[in-house]
C-alpha positions as a LaTeX table, in Angstrom:
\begin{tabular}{lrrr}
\hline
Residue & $x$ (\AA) & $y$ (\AA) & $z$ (\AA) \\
\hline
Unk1 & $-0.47$ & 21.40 & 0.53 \\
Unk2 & 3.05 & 22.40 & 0.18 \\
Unk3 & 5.99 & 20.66 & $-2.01$ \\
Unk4 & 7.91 & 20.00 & 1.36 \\
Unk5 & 4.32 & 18.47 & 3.03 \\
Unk6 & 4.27 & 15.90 & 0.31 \\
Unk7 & 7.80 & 14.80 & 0.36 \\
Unk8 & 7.62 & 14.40 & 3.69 \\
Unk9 & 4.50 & 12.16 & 3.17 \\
Unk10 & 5.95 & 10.48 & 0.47 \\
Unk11 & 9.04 & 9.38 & 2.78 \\
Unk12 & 6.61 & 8.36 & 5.73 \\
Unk13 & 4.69 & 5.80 & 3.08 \\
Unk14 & 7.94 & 4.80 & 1.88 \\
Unk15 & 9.45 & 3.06 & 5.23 \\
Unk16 & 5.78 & 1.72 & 6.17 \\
Unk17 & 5.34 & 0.13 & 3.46 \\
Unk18 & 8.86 & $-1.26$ & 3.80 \\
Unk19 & 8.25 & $-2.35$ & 7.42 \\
Unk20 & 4.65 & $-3.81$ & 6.52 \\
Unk21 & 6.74 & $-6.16$ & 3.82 \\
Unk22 & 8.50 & $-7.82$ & 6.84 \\
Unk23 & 4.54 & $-9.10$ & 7.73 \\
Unk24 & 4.98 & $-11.89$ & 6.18 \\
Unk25 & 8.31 & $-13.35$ & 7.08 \\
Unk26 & 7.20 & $-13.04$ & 10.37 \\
Unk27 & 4.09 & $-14.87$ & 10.16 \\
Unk28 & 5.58 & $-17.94$ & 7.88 \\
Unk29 & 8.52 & $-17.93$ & 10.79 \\
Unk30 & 5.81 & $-18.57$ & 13.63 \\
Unk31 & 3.95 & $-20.91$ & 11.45 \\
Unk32 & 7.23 & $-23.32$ & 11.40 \\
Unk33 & 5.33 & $-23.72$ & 15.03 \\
Unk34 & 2.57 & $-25.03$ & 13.53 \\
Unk35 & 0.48 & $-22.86$ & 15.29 \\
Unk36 & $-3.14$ & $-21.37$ & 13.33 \\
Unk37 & $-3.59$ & $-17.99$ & 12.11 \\
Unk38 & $-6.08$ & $-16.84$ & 14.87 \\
Unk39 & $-3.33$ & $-17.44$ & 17.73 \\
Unk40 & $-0.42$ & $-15.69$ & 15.80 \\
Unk41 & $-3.09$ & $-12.71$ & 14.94 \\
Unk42 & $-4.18$ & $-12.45$ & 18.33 \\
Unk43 & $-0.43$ & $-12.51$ & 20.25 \\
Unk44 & 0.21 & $-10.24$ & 17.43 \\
Unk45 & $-2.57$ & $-7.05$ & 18.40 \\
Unk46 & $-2.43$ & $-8.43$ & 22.58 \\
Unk47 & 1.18 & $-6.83$ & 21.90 \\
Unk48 & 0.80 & $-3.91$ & 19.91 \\
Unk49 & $-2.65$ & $-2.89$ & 22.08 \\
Unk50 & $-0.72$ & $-1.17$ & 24.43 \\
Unk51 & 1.33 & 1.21 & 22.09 \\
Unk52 & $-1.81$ & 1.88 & 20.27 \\
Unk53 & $-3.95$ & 2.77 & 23.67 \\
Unk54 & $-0.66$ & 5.04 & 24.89 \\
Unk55 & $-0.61$ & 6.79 & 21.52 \\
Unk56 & $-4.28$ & 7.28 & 21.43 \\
Unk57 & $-4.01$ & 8.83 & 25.18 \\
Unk58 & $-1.35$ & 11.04 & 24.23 \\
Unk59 & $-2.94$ & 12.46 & 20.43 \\
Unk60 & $-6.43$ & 13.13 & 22.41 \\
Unk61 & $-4.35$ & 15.36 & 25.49 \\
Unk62 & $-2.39$ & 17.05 & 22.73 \\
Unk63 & $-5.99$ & 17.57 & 20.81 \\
Unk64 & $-6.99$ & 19.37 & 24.02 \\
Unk65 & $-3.95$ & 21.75 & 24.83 \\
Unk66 & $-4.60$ & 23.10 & 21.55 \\
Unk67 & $-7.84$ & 23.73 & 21.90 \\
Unk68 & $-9.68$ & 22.13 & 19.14 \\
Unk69 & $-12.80$ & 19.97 & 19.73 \\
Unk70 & $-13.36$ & 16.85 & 20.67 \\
Unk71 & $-14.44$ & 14.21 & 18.28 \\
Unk72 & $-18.10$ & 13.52 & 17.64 \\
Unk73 & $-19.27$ & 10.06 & 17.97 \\
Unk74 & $-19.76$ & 9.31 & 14.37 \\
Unk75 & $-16.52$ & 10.43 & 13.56 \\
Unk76 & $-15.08$ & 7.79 & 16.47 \\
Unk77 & $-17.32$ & 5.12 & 15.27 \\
Unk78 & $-16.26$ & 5.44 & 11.43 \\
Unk79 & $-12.82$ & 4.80 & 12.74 \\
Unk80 & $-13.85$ & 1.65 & 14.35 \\
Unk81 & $-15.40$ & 0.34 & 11.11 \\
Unk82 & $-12.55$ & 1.32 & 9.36 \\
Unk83 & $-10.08$ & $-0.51$ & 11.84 \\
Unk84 & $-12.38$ & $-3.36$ & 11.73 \\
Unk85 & $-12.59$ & $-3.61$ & 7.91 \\
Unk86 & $-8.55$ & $-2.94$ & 7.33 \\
Unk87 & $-6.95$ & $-4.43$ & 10.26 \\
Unk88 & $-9.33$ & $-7.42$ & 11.38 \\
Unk89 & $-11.03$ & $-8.84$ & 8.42 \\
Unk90 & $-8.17$ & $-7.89$ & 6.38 \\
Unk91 & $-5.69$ & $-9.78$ & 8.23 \\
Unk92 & $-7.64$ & $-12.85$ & 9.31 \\
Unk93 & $-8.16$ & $-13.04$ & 5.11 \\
Unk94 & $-3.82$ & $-12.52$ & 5.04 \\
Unk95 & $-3.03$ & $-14.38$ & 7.70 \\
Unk96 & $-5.02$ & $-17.47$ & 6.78 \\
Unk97 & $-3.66$ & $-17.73$ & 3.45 \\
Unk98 & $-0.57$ & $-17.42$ & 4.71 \\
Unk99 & $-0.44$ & $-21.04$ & 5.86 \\
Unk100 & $-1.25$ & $-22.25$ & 1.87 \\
Unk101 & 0.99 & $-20.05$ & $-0.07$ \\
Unk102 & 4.86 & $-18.78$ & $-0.22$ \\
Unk103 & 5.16 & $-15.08$ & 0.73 \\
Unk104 & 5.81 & $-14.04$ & $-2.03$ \\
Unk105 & 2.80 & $-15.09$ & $-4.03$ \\
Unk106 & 0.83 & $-13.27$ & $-0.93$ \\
Unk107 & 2.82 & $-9.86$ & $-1.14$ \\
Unk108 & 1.82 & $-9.91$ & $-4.67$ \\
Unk109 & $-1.86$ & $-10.75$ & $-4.39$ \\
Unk110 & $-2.32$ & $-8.72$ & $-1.52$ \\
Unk111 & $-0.80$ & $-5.35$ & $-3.84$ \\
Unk112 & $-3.32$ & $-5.61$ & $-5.76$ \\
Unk113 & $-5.44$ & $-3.39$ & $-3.41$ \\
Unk114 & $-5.05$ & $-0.29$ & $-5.79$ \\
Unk115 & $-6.96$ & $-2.06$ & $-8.25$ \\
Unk116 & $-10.02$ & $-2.47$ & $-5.88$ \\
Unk117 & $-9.50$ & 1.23 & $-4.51$ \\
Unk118 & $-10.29$ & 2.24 & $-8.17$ \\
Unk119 & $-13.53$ & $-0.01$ & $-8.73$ \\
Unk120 & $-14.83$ & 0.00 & $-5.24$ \\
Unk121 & $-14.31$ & 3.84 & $-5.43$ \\
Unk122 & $-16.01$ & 3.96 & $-8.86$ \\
Unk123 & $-18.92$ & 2.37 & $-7.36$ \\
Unk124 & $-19.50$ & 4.87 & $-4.35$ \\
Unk125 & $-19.68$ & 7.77 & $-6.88$ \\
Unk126 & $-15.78$ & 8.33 & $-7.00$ \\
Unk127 & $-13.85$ & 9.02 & $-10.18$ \\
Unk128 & $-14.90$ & 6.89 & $-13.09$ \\
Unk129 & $-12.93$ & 4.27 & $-14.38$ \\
Unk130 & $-10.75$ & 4.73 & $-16.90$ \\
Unk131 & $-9.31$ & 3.27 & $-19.96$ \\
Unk132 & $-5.66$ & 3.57 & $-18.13$ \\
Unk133 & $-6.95$ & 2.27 & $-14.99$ \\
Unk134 & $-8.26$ & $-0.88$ & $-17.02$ \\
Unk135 & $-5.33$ & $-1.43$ & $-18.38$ \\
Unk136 & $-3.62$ & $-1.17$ & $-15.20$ \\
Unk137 & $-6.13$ & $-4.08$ & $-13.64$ \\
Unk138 & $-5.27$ & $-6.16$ & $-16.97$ \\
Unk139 & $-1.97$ & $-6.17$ & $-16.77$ \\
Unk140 & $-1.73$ & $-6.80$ & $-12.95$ \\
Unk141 & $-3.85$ & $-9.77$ & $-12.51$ \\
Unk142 & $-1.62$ & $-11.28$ & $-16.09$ \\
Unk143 & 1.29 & $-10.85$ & $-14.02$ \\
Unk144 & $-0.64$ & $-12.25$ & $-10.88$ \\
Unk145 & $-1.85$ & $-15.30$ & $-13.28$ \\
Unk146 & 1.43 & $-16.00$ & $-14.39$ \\
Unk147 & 2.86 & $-16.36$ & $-10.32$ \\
Unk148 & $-0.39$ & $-18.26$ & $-9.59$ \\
Unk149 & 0.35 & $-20.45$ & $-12.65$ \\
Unk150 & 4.08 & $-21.59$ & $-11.98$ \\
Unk151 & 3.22 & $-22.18$ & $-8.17$ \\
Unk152 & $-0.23$ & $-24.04$ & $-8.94$ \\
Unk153 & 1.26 & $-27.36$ & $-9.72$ \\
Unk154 & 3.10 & $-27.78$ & $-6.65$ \\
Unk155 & 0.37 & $-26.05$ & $-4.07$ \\
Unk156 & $-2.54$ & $-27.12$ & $-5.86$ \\
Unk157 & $-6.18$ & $-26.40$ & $-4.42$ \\
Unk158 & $-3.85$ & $-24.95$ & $-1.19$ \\
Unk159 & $-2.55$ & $-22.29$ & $-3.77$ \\
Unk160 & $-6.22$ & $-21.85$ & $-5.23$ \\
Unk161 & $-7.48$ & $-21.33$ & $-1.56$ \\
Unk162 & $-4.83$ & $-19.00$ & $-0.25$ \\
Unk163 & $-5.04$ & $-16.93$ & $-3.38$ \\
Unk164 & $-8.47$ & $-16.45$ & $-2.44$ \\
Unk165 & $-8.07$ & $-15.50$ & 0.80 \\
Unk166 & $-5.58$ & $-13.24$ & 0.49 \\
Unk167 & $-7.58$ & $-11.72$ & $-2.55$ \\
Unk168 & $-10.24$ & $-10.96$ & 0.01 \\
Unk169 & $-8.05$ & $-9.36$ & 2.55 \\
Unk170 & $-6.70$ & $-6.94$ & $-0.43$ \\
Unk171 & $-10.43$ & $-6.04$ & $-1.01$ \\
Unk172 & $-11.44$ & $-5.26$ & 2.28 \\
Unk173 & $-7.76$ & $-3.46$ & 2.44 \\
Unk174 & $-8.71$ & $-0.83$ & $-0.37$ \\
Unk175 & $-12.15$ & $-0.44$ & 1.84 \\
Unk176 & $-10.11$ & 0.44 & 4.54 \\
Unk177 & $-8.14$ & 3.10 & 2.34 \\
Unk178 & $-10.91$ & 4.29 & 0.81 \\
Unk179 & $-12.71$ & 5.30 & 4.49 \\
Unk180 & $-9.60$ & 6.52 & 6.14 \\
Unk181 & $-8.96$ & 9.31 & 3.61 \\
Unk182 & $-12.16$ & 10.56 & 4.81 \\
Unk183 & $-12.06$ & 10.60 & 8.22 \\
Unk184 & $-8.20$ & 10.86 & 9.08 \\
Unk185 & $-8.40$ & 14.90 & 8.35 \\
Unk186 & $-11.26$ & 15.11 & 11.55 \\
Unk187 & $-9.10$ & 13.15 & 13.68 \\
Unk188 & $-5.81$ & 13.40 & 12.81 \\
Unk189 & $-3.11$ & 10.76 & 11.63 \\
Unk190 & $-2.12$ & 9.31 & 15.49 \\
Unk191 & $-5.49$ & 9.59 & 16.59 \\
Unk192 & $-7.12$ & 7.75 & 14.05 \\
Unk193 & $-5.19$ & 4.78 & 13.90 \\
Unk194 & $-4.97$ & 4.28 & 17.68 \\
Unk195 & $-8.73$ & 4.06 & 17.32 \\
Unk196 & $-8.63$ & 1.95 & 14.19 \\
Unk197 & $-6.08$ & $-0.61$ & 15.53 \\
Unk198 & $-7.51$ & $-0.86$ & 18.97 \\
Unk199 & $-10.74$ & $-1.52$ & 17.91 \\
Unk200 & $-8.89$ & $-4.55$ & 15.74 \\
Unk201 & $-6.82$ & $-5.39$ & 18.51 \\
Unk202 & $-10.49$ & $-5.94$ & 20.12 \\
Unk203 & $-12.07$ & $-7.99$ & 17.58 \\
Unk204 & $-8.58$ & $-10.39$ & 17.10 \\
Unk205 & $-8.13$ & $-11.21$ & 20.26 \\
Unk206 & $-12.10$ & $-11.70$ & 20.73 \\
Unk207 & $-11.72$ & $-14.08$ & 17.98 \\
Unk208 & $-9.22$ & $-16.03$ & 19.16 \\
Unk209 & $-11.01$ & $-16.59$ & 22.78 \\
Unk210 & $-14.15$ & $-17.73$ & 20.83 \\
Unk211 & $-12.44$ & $-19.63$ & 17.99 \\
Unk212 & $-9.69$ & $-21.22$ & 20.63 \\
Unk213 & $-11.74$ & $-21.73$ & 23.52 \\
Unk214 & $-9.72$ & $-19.46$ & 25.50 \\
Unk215 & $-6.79$ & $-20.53$ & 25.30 \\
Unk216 & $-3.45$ & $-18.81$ & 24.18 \\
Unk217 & $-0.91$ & $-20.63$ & 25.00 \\
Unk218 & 2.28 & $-20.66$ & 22.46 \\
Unk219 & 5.75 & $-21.54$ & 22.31 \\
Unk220 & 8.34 & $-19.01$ & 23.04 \\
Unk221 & 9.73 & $-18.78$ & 20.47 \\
Unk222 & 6.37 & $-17.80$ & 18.96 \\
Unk223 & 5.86 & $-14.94$ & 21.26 \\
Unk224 & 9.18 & $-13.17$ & 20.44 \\
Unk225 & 8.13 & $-13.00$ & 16.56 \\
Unk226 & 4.50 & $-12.63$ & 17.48 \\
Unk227 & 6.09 & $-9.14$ & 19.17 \\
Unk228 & 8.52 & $-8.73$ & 16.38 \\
Unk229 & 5.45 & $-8.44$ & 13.96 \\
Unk230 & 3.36 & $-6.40$ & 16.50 \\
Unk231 & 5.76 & $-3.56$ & 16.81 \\
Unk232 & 8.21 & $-3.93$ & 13.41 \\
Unk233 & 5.41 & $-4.91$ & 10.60 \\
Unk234 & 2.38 & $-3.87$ & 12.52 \\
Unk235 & 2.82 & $-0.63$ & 15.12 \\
Unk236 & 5.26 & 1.21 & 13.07 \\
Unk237 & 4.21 & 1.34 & 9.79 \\
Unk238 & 0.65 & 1.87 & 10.64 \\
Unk239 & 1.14 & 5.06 & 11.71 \\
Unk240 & 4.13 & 5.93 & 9.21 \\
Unk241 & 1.41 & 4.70 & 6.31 \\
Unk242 & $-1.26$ & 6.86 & 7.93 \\
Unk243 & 1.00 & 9.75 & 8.80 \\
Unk244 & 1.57 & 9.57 & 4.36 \\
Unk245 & $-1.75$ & 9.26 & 3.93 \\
Unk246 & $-2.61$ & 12.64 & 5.41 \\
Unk247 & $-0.31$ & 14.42 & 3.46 \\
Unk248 & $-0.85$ & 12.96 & 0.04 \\
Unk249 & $-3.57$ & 10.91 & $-1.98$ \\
Unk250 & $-4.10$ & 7.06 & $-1.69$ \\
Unk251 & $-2.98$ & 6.61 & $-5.18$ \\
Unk252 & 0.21 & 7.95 & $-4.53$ \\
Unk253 & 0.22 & 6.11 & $-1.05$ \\
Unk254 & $-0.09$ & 2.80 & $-3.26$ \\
Unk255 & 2.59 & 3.87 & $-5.73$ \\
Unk256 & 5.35 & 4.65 & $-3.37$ \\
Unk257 & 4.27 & 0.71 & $-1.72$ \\
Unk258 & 5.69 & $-0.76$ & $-5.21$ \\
Unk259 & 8.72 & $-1.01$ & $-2.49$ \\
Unk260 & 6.44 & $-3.63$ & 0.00 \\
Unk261 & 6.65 & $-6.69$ & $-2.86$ \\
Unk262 & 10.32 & $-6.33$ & $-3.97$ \\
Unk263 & 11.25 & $-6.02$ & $-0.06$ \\
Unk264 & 9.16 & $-9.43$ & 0.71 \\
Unk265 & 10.80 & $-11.36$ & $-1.77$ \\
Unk266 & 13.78 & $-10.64$ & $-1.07$ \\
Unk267 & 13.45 & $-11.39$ & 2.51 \\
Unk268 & 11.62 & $-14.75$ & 1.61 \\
Unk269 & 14.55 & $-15.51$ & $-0.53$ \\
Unk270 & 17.37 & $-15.04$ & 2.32 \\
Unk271 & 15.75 & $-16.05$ & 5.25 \\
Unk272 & 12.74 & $-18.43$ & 4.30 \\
Unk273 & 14.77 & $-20.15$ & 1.93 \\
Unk274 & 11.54 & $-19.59$ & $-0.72$ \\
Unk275 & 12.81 & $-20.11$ & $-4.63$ \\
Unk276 & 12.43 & $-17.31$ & $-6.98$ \\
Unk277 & 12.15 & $-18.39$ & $-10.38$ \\
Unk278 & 11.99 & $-17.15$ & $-14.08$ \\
Unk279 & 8.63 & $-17.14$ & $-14.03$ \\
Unk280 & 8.17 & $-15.38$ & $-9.90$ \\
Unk281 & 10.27 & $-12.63$ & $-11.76$ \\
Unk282 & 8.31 & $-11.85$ & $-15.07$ \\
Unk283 & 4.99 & $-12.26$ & $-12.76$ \\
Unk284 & 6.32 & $-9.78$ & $-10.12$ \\
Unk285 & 7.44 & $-7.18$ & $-12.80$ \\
Unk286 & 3.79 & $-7.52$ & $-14.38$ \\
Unk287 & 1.85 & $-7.04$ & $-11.13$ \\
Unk288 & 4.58 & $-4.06$ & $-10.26$ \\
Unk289 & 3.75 & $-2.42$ & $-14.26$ \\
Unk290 & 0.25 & $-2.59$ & $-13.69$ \\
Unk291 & $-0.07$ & $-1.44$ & $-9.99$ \\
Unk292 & 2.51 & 1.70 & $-11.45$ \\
Unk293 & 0.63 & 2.61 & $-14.46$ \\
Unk294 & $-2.78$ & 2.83 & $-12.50$ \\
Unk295 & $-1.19$ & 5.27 & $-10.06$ \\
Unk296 & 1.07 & 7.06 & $-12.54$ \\
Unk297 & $-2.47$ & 7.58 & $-14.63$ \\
Unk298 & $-4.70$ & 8.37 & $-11.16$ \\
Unk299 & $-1.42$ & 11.08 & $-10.76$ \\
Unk300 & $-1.73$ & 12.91 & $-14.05$ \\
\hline
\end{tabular}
């Protein structure tokens, strides 16, 4: 892959993973509703569906003019587990804990994902874990204790129980990475995640007619951010993430996101009003030193 191939990437992961930071502040907006997670993750994918199923239309005709051949079915369903494991149990984990903790304490839980990339991939016959990469988890989850700590007296068992949550949607997050670096070469960047976030788009809105009886009905207000986070922290980055993905390596994917937590607090500072204390700061710069040193090591 050429110098210019990986810049390129590089720049792609960049402004997705500054996009996917706004997530958040849209989600604790629509919450001010008091509305539950399902709803808000269902308005969210019934509005991004459409750019996902016009995308997906468009990369399979421009699969066909040049001549190369179709996609076999295991290929298509990999991509549906995928989407299903990244973008629908992943964000019902994120979104739920989004209504216990500040989101800032999620952005940093929820970067934590390289972390499980390395000892989920360890344990599928990946590279070994290393001395560095320990390190890296030690000093990240010091840095997360220390956030977790200062917020823990106010939030109590609502911090405990959004930490959690949000811990599981970073796991099932690095699953996700882990099974789109194999199958996005076969498919192709646009292709892929149209399939992977339709088939999400599927399950959350499934969810929500089970879980809410049918019923969707929201404020207005709700709707326009539930479409500012479909197409701004959702659509977008998606396939700017993916697009960097398939010209560089998830580690470095993960590195260049260092941007997503610094972007997320400073948005929950200036527009959710969220304080940012001594202690927010030293935690942040932990969880950033560790997430860095595991993907400067992974790099080398």
């Amino acid at each position: 892959m050429s110098s210019r191939s990986r810049f390129i990437g590089y720049a792609l992961a960049a402004c997705g993973a500054a996009l996917f930071s706004t997530k958040a502040i849209f989600i604790k907006l629509a919450y001010q509703d008091r509305v539950d997670a399902a709803l808000m993750l269902a308005w969210r994918m019934i509005f991004a569906l459409p750019f996902y199923a016009a995308i997906g239309w468009w990369a399979m005709q421009r699969r066909r003019a040049e001549g190369k051949a179709s996609a076999d079915m295991r290929t298509i369903v990999l991509a549906c587990v995928t989407g299903f494991l990244g973008y629908y149990m992943a964000s019902q984990f994120d979104f739920a804990g989004l209504q216990y903790i500040s989101a800032q304490l999620e952005r940093l839980v929820l970067f934590t994902y390289p972390v499980f990339i390395m000892f989920l991939g360890a344990a599928i016959g990946g590279p070994p874990v290393t001395l560095t990469g320990l390190t890296a988890a030690a000093i990240t989850y010091a840095g997360l204790a220390f956030v977790f700590a200062a917020d823990l007296p106010e939030g109590g068992r609502d911090t405990a129980w959004g930490t959690l949550l949000v811990l599981g949607a970073a796991i099932t997050f690095a699953a996700h990475h882990l099974l789109a670096k194999r199958i996005l070469p076969a498919l192709g960047s646009a292709l892929f995640t149209s399939i992977a976030l339709a088939t999400a788009s599927f399950f959350c809105i499934l969810h929500q007619a089970i879980a809410g009886n049918g019923d969707f009905s929201a404020p207005a207000r709700f709707l326009w951010l539930s479409a500012g986070c479909a197409v701004v922290a959702t659509v977008l980055p998606t396939f700017l993430i993916n697009a960097g993905l398939s010209r560089s390596s998830p580690q470095s994917v993960a590195m260049i996101s260092s941007v997503s937590p610094l972007v997320t607090i400073a948005l929950a500072v200036a527009i959710l009003g969220e304080a940012f204390t001594l202690a927010d700061a030293a935690g942040s710069a932990l969880v950033l030193a560790g997430v860095g040193l595991f993907t400067w090591g992974e790099g080398r």
